[in-house]
C-alpha positions as CSV (number, residue, x, y, z in Angstrom):
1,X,-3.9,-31.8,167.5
2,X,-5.6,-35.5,166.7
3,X,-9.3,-35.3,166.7
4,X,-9.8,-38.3,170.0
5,X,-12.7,-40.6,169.2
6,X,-14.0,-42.2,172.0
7,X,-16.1,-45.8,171.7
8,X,-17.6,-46.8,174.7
9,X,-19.6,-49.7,175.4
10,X,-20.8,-52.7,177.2
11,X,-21.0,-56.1,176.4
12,X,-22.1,-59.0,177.6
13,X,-21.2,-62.0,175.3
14,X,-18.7,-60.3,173.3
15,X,-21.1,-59.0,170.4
16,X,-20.8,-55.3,170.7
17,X,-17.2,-55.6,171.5
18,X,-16.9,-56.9,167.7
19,X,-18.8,-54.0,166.5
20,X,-16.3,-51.6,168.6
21,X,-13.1,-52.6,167.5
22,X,-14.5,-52.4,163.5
23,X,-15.8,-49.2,164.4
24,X,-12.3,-47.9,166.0
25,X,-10.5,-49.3,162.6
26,X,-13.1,-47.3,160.8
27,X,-12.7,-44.2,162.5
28,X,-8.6,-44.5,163.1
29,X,-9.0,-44.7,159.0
30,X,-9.3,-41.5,158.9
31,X,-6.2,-39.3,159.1
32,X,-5.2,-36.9,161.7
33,X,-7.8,-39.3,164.1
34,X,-7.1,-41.2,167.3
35,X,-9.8,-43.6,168.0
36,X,-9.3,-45.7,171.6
37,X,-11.6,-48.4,172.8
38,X,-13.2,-48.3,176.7
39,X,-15.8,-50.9,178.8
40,X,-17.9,-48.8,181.3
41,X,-18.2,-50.3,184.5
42,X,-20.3,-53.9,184.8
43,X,-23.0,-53.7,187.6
44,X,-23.6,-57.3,187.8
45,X,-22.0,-59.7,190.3
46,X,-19.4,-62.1,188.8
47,X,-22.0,-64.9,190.4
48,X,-24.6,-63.8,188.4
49,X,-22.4,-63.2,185.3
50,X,-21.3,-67.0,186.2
51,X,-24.4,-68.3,186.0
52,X,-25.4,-66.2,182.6
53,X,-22.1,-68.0,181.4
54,X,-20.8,-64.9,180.1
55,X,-17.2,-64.9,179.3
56,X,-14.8,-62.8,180.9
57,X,-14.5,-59.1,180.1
58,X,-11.4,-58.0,178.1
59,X,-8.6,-56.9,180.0
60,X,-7.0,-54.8,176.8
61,X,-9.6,-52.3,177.2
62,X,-9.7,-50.2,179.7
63,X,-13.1,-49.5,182.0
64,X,-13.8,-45.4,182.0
65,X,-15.0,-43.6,184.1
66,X,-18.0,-40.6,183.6
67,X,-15.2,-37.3,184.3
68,X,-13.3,-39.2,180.9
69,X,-15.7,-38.6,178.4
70,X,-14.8,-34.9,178.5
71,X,-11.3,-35.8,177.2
72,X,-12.9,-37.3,173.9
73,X,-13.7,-35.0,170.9
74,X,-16.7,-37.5,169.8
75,X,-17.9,-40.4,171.4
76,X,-19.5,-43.6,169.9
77,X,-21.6,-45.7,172.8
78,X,-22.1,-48.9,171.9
79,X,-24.5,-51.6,174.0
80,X,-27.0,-54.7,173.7
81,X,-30.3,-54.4,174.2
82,X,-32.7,-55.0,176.7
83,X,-36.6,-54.9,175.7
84,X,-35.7,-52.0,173.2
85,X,-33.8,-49.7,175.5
86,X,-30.2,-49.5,176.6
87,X,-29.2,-51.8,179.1
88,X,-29.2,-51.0,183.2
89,X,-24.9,-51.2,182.8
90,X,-25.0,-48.4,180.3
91,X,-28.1,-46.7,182.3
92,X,-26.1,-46.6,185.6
93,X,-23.0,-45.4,183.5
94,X,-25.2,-42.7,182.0
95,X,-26.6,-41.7,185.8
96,X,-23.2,-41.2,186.9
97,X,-22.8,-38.2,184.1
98,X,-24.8,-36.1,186.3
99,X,-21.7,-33.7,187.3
100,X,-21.0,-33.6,183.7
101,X,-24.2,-32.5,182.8
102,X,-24.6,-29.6,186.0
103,X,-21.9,-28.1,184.2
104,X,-22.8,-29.0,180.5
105,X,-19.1,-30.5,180.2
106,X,-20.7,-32.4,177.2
107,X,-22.4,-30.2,175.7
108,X,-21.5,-29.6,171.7
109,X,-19.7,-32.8,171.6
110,X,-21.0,-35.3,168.9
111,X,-22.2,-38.7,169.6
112,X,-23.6,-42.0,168.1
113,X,-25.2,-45.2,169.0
114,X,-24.5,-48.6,167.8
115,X,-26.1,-51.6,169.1
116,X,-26.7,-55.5,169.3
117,X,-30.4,-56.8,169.8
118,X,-31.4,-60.9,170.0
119,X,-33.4,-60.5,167.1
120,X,-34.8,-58.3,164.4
121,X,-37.5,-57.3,165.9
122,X,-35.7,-57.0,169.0
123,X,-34.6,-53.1,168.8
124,X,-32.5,-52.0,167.1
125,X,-34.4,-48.7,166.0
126,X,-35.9,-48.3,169.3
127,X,-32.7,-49.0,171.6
128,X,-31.1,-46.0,170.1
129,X,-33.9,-43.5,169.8
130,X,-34.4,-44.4,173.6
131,X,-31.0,-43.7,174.1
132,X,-30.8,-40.2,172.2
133,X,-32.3,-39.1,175.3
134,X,-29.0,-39.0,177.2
135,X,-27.0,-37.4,174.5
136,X,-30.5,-34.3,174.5
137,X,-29.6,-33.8,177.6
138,X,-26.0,-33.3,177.9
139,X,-26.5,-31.6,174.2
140,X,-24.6,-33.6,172.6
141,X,-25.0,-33.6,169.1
142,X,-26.6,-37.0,167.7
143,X,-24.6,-38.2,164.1
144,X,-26.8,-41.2,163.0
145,X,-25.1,-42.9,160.1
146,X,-28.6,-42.6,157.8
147,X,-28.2,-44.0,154.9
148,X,-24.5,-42.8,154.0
149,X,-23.7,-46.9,153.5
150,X,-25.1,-47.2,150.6
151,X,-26.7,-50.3,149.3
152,X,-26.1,-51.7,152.3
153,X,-28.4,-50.8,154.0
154,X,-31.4,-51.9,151.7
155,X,-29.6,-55.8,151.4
156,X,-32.9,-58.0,151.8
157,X,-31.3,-61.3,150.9
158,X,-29.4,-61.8,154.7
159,X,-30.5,-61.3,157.9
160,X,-28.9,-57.9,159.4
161,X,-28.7,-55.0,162.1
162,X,-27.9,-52.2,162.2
163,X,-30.7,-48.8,161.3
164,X,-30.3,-45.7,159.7
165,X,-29.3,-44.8,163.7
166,X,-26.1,-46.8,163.4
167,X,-24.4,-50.1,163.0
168,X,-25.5,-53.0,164.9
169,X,-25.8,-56.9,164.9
170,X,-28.4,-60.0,166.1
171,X,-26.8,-62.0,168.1
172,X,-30.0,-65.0,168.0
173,X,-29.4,-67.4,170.9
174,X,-25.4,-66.3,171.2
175,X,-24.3,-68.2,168.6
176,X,-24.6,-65.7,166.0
177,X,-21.5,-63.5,165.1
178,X,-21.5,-60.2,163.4
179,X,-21.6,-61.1,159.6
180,X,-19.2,-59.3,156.8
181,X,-22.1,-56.9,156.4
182,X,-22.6,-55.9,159.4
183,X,-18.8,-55.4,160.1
184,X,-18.5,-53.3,157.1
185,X,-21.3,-51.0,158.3
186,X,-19.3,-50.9,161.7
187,X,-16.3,-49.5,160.1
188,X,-18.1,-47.2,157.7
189,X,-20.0,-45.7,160.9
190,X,-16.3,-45.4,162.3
191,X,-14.9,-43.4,159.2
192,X,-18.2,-41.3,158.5
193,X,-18.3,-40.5,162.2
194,X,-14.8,-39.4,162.6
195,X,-14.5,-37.1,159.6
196,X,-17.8,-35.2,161.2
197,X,-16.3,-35.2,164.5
198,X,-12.9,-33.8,162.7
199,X,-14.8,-31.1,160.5
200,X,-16.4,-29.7,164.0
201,X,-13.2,-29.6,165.5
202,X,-11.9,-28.0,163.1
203,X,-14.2,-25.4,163.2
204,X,-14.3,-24.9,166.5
């Protein structure tokens, strides 16, 4: 049977989302691996989203809900940041798990992290080691991506995100997209992830 990688995430201007679908082409790279795209549930009123002007959610990608993520062999969560932690969408999402985690539906399963902060300074270390919090306590089994991608990850002559925890982007005032870089460390988190989450599978 296909190993299913799961990448969940939220986002708000569309930043993450970019990271995702590199991450799922990464990970459905890998053969004998299914990799599907979800949105967890927004929290926020579409007046206030209005008035944030962000643009309308994707309505290709399906919104999951917490009993889901047992379905998924690995799962890749995927969010902005907001002062250095996951955001109160993902937060919520995350609270919701509880019946999951009375049960320890979750546990063994691996998981990693990829985020988008406003600036380099802005978290993207700190976002996801907040975050490995959830996964301790479902046990989920945290795969950061190190420093598997090579001379990437040391490139000092561009502006980047993205950590030894996993990929990530700066999105500055908005305007900023995910560069080539950045994308490429997306799809190598993808790949690397998948073939872990296919070797403990396989073991299983």
């Amino acid at each position: 049977m296909a190993t299913k990688i799961y990448i969940v995430y939220y986002s708000t201007y569309g930043h993450v989302a970019t990271l995702a679908e590199e991450i799922k082409r990464g990970a459905a790279s890998v053969e004998g691996v299914e990799a599907k795209l979800w949105q967890i549930p927004e929290t926020l009123s579409g007046e206030a989203l209005a008035k944030m002007s962000a643009p309308p959610r994707r309505e290709d990608v399906p919104v999951i809900s917490p009993a889901e993520l047992v379905d998924a062999d690995g799962l890749l969560f995927g969010f902005p940041t907001r002062f250095g932690m996951l955001p109160a969408q993902f937060k919520a999402f995350m609270d919701g798990t509880s019946d999951l985690w009375c049960e320890q539906r979750l546990a063994g399963k691996p998981a990693g992290i990829f985020c988008s902060t406003g600036c380099q300074g802005g978290g993207q270390e700190t976002s996801a080691l907040t975050a490995i919090t959830q996964l301790a306590h479902h046990g989920m089994i945290f795969v950061p991506v190190g420093y598997t991608f090579g001379k990437g990850m040391f490139e000092m002559g561009e502006v980047k995100g993205g950590s030894p925890y996993g990929a990530g982007t700066i999105a500055g005032d908005g305007s900023r997209v995910p560069t080539q870089l950045e994308l490429q460390q997306a799809f190598h988190q993808g790949k690397y992830f998948a073939g872990i989450a296919k070797k403990l599978k396989g073991s299983a």
